[in-house]
Each structure stands twice: as structure tokens, then as C-alpha cells.
C-alpha positions, 0 to 999 in steps of 0.5 A, spaced: 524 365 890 520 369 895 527 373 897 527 375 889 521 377 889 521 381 895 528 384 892 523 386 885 518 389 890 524 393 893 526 395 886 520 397 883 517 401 889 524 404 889 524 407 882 517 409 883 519 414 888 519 421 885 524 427 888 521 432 893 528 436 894 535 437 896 537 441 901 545 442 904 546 439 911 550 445 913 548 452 912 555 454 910 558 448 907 555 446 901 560 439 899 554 435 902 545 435 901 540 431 904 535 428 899 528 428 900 523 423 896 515 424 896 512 427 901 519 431 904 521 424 907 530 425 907 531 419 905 539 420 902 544 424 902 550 426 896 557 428 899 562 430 895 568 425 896 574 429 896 571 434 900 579 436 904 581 437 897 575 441 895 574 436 888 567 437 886 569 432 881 567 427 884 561 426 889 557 420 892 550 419 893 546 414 897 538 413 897 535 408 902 540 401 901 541 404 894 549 407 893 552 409 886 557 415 885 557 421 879 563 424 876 566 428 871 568 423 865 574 426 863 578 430 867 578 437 865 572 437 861 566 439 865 561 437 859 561 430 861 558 427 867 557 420 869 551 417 875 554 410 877 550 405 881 550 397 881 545 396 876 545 403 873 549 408 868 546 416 867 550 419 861 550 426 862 552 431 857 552 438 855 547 439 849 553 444 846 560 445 849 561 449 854 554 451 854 552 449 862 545 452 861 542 445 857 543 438 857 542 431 856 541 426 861 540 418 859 539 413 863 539 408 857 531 407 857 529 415 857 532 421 854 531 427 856 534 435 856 534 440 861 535 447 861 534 453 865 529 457 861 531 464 865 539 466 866 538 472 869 531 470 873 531 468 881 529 463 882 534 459 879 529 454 875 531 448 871 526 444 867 525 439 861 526 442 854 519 438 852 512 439 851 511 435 857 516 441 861 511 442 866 511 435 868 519 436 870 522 441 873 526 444 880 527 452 883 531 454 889 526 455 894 529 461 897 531 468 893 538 468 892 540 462 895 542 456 892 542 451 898 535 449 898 532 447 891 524 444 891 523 439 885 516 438 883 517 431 880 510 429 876 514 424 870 512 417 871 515 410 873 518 408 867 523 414 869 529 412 873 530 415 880 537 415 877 536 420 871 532 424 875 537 425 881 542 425 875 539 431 871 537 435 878 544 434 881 548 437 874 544 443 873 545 444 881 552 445 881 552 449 875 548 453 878 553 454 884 
């Protein structure tokens, strides 16, 4: 009883966590990032999985203990994506076909749409399409670079570190 107990203290303690940002691990290669939560602690990283065949179809992610992937659903359609983790699906779409500027991220619990609100602005700005937008939203932290991305992350516990990661991670490499 005391270990399943410890093990839900670890789970809610994990979903708290809120994004602080995402960074690539080299200057000059942009297949893995470093994951950074709360207050700029690095506590992950998302690697892309076939990084010899340059595939960016398909990457893996860790957080802490917690390991899951994200692809492409279908092969030759960039309009769906999913996040897959052991007890965690993020469905995430275009809002319309073949328009990479908005979409919808589901974890099952939440929806939520994201968009990038200037296309032609830099930084490169992505953020939710809601009234509460200010409470979501992610920039590159360098003009015109693309390989470092602050995340100001105020939504509240209920949303799943999944979706956020999910949401964050899409809209990056749409942006690449």
C-alpha cells in the first residue's frame, strides 16, 4: 500500500511540473533537445529516433522516469501526430489540412488549439487560441534562431505535462 501511494505522489508531483524550455543539445544539429521544467532545471530530452536516416517522423522523449514517443500517425500525412507514453495518448492535428500554423492537441482530458499569431514576426511565437492565451504560450529566445524556445507555462494542474510537451514540440518543428 505505502509503494502505490508513493508511486501517486510521483505522478502528481510529475503532472504538476509546468515547461520552462527547450533547447538543442548541439549548436549545429538539431535531432536532439534538452527539456528544461520549472525553474530551468534540464530534466529530459526528445531525440529524434532515426537520426542516420534524418527521419523526423518519429522521436523519443524522456522526462524524469517517464519515457514515451511522438510520430507521425500516418505515413505521408503531416497533419497528424501522435504522443505515446505508458499511460498517456496526445492526439495532435491540424486544425485544417495542411495549414501548419494552428492545431489541435488532445490528451483525452483537455483540448486545446494552438497557433502562431504572426508568421511573419520574430520571434517565432506560439500560443493557445483561447481567452485564457496568456497563460500558455512559447517564443524563441534568440532572433532568428530556432534552437532555443522559452516556454511561459501558467496553465494549471489538470493539464497534462504530455499535452503541453506535445503542443510545444509540434509547433516547433513546424517551425524549423
Amino acid at each position: 500500500m505505502r509503494y502505490v501511494f508513493l508511486l501517486f505522489l510521483y505522478s502528481v508531483s510529475l503532472e504538476a511540473q509546468s515547461l520552462f524550455g527547450l533547447h538543442t543539445q548541439w549548436d549545429d544539429d538539431i535531432k536532439q533537445w534538452d527539456i528544461s521544467l520549472n525553474e530551468g532545471e534540464l530534466e529530459g530530452s526528445i531525440e529524434m529516433t532515426w537520426r542516420m536516416r534524418n527521419d523526423f517522423t518519429e522521436w523519443n522523449y524522456k522526462i524524469g522516469d517517464r519515457r514515451g514517443n511522438i510520430q507521425q500517425k500516418w505515413d505521408n500525412n503531416a497533419n497528424v501526430w501522435e504522443l505515446k507514453s505508458v499511460d498517456r495518448i496526445v492526439t495532435v492535428s491540424t486544425v485544417w489540412s495542411g495549414d501548419f500554423t494552428s492545431w489541435r492537441v488532445n490528451d483525452g482530458s483537455h483540448t486545446i488549439k494552438i497557433e502562431r499569431p504572426y508568421l511573419s514576426a520574430d520571434p517565432i511565437e506560439w500560443r493557445i487560441i483561447a481567452d485564457d492565451k496568456d497563460s500558455f504560450f512559447w517564443y524563441n529566445e534568440y532572433e532568428y534562431d530556432i534552437r532555443d524556445w522559452v516556454i511561459e507555462d501558467y496553465l494549471d494542474e489538470t493539464y497534462s505535462l504530455e499535452l503541453k510537451l506535445a503542443a510545444v514540440f509540434i509547433s516547433i518543428l513546424h517551425s524549423l
